[in-house]
C-alpha positions as CSV (number, residue, x, y, z in Angstrom):
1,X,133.5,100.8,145.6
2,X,131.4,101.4,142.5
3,X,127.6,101.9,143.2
4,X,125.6,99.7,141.1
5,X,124.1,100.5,137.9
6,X,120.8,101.8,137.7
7,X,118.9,99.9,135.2
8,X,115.6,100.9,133.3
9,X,112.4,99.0,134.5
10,X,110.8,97.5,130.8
11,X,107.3,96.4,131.5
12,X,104.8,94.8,129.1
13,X,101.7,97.1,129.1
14,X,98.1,96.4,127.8
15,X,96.6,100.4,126.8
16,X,93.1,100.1,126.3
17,X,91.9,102.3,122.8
18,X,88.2,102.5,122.2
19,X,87.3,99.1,121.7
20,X,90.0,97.4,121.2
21,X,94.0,96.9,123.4
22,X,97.0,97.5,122.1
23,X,100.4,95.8,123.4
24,X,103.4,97.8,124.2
25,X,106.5,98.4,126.2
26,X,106.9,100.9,128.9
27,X,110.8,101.5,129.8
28,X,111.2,103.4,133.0
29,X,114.4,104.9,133.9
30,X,114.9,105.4,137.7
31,X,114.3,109.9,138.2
32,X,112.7,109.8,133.7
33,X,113.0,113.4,133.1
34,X,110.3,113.1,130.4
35,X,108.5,110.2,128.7
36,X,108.6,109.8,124.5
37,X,105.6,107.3,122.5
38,X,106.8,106.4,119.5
39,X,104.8,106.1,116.7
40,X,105.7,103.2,114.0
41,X,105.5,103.5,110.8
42,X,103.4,100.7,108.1
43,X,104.9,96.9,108.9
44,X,106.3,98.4,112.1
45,X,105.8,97.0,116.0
46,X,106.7,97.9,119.3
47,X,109.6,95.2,118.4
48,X,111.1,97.5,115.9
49,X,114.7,96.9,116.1
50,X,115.4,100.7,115.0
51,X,113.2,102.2,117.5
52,X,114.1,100.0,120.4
53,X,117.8,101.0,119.6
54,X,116.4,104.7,119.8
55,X,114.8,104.0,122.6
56,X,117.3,102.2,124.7
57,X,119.2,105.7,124.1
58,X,116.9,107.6,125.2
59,X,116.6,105.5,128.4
60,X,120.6,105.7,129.2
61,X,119.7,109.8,129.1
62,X,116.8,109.1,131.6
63,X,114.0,109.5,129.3
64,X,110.8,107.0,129.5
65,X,109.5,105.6,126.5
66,X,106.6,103.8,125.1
67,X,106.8,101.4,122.2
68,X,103.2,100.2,121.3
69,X,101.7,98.3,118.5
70,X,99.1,100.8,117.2
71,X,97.3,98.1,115.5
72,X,95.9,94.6,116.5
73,X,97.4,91.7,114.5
74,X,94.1,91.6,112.0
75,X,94.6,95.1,111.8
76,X,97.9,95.1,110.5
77,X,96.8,93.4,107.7
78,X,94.0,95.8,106.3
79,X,96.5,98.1,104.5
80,X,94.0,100.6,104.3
81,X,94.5,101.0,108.3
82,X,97.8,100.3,108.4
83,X,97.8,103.8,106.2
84,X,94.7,105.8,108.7
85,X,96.9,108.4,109.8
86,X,93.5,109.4,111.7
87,X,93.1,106.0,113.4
88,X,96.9,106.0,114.1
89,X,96.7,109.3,115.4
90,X,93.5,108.1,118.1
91,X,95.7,105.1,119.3
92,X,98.5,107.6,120.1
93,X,96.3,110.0,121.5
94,X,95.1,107.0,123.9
95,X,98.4,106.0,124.6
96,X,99.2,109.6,125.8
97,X,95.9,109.3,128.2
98,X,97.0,106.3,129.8
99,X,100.6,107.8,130.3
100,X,99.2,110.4,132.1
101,X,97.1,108.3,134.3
102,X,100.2,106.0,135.8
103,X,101.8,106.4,138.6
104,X,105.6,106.5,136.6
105,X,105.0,108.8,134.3
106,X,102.1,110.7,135.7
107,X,103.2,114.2,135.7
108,X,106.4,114.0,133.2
109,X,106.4,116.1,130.2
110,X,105.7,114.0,126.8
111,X,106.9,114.1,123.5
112,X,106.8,111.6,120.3
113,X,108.7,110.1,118.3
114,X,107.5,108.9,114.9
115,X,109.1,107.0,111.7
116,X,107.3,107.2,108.4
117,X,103.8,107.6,108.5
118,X,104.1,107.5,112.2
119,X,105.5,111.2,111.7
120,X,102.0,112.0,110.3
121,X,100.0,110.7,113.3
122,X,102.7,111.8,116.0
123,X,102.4,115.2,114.5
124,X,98.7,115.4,113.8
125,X,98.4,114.3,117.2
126,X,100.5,117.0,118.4
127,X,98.0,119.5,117.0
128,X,95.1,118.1,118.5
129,X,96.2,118.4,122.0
130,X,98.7,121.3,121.5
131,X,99.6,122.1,125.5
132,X,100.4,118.0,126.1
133,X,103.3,117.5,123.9
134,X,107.2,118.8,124.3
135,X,108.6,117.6,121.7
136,X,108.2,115.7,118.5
137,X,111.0,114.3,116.4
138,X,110.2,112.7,113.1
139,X,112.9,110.1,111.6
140,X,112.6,109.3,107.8
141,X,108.9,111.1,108.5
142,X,105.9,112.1,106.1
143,X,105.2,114.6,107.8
144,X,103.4,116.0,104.6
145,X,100.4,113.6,105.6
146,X,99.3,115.4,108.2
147,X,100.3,119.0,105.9
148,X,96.7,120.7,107.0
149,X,97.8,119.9,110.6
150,X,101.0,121.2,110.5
151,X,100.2,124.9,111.2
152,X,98.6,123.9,114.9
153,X,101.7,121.9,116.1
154,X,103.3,123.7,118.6
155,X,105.5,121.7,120.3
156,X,109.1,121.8,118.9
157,X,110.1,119.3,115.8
158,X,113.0,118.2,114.9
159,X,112.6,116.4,110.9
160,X,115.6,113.9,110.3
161,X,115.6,112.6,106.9
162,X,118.3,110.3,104.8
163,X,120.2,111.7,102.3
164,X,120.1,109.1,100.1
165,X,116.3,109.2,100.7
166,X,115.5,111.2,97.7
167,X,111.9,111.3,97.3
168,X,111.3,112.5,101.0
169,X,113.5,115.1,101.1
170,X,111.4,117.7,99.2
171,X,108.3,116.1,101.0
172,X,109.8,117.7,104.5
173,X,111.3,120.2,103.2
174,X,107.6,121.0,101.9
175,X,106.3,120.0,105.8
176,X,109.4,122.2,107.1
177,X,107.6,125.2,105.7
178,X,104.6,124.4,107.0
179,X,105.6,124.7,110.6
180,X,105.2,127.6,112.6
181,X,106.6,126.1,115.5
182,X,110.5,126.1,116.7
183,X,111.7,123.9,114.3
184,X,114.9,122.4,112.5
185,X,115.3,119.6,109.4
186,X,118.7,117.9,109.8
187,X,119.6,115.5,106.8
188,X,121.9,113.3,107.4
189,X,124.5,112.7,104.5
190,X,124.3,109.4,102.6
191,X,121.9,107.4,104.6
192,X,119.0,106.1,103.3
193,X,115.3,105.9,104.8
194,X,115.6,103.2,107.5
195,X,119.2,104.7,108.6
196,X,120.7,101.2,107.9
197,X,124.4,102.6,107.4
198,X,126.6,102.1,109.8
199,X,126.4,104.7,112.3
200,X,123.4,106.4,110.6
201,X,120.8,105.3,113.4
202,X,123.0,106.1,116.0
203,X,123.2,109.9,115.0
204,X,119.6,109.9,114.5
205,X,119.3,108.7,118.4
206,X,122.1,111.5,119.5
207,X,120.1,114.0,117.7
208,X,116.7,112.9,119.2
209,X,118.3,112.5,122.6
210,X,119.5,116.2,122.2
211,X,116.3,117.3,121.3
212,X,114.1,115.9,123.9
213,X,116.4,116.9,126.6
214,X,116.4,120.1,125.9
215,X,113.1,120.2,125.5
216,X,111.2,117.8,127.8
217,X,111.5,120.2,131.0
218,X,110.7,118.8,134.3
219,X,106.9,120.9,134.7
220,X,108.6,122.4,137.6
221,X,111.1,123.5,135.5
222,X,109.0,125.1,133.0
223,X,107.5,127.4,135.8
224,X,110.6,128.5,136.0
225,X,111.4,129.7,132.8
């Protein structure tokens, strides 16, 4: 007889930030082996159909994740924070905090995923609390946003861009250089910078999943090494 499939746990989450909340969804796999936030890029939500795709993968590989709305509603609509990487990158540091104070994911190493000028805060973020993070993967990133950040990131980034996505190329390639920790940029031939192609988005979730297995260790683990 089969055993029954273990199913992740989604739970709508409220994450207090400063002054104001921000809405999300926390996915917990039974035994996560690590927990990812993503980080949404401008006119994106924790409904993103691309990063809830991402995410679902991630889950089926026992990985938490956390898909928040960095913004409130109003503040979606000022353009001029829907593009403060430093704002973005205080609501992601707050969504870390709160991680780290549950009772799920309390203890599980943490990495980010971010999509388009959610690269720039995931990895600005990364370099302002350098022993926190795993991991960071950036998918159709400007990473280039956060370039005086770049050289205090520590935690190991994988850059995925389009390769039909011709002005961002030389902008990560530019970020790329900047980076002095274990890095790789993987362009993936002819898609374009939301991965719409058939079978684009899904190698962009096989290479994250790869990524942040290998690289969100069990703390245990670590010691190990």
């Amino acid at each position: 007889m089969n055993k029954p499939k273990r199913v992740t746990k989604n739970e709508e989450v409220v994450i207090p930030a400063g002054s104001v909340s921000l809405y999300g969804i926390l996915g917990l796999p039974p035994h996560a082996k690590g927990v990812v936030v993503f980080a949404h890029g401008s006119g994106s939500g924790r409904f993103s159909p691309r990063n809830n795709f991402v995410a679902k993968i991630l889950q089926n590989a026992g990985i938490a994740t956390l898909l928040v709305d960095l913004l409130e509603d109003a503040e979606a609509q000022d353009r001029r924070k829907v593009f403060d990487i430093d704002l973005l990158t205080e609501r992601l540091l707050a969504n870390a905090h709160w991680l780290r104070q549950q009772p799920g994911t309390r203890g599980l190493s943490m990495g980010y995923f971010g999509a388009s000028t959610g690269a720039a805060a995931a990895l600005q973020a990364a370099a302002q609390e350098p022993q926190e993070i795993a991991a960071v993967v950036s998918r159709g990133g400007r990473p280039d946003i956060a370039m005086e950040y770049l050289a205090r990131v520590t935690a190991p980034t994988l850059l995925i861009v389009g390769g039909e996505d011709i002005p961002v190329i030389p902008l990560n390639e530019g970020a790329y250089a900047q980076l002095n920790c274990p890095k790789k940029l993987i362009i993936v031939p002819g898609a374009t910078h939301l991965f719409e192609e058939p079978g684009a988005l899904g190698k962009v979730a096989q290479l994250a999943k790869d990524w942040f297995i290998n690289y969100l260790n069990p703390p245990d683990t670590k010691k190990q090494q």
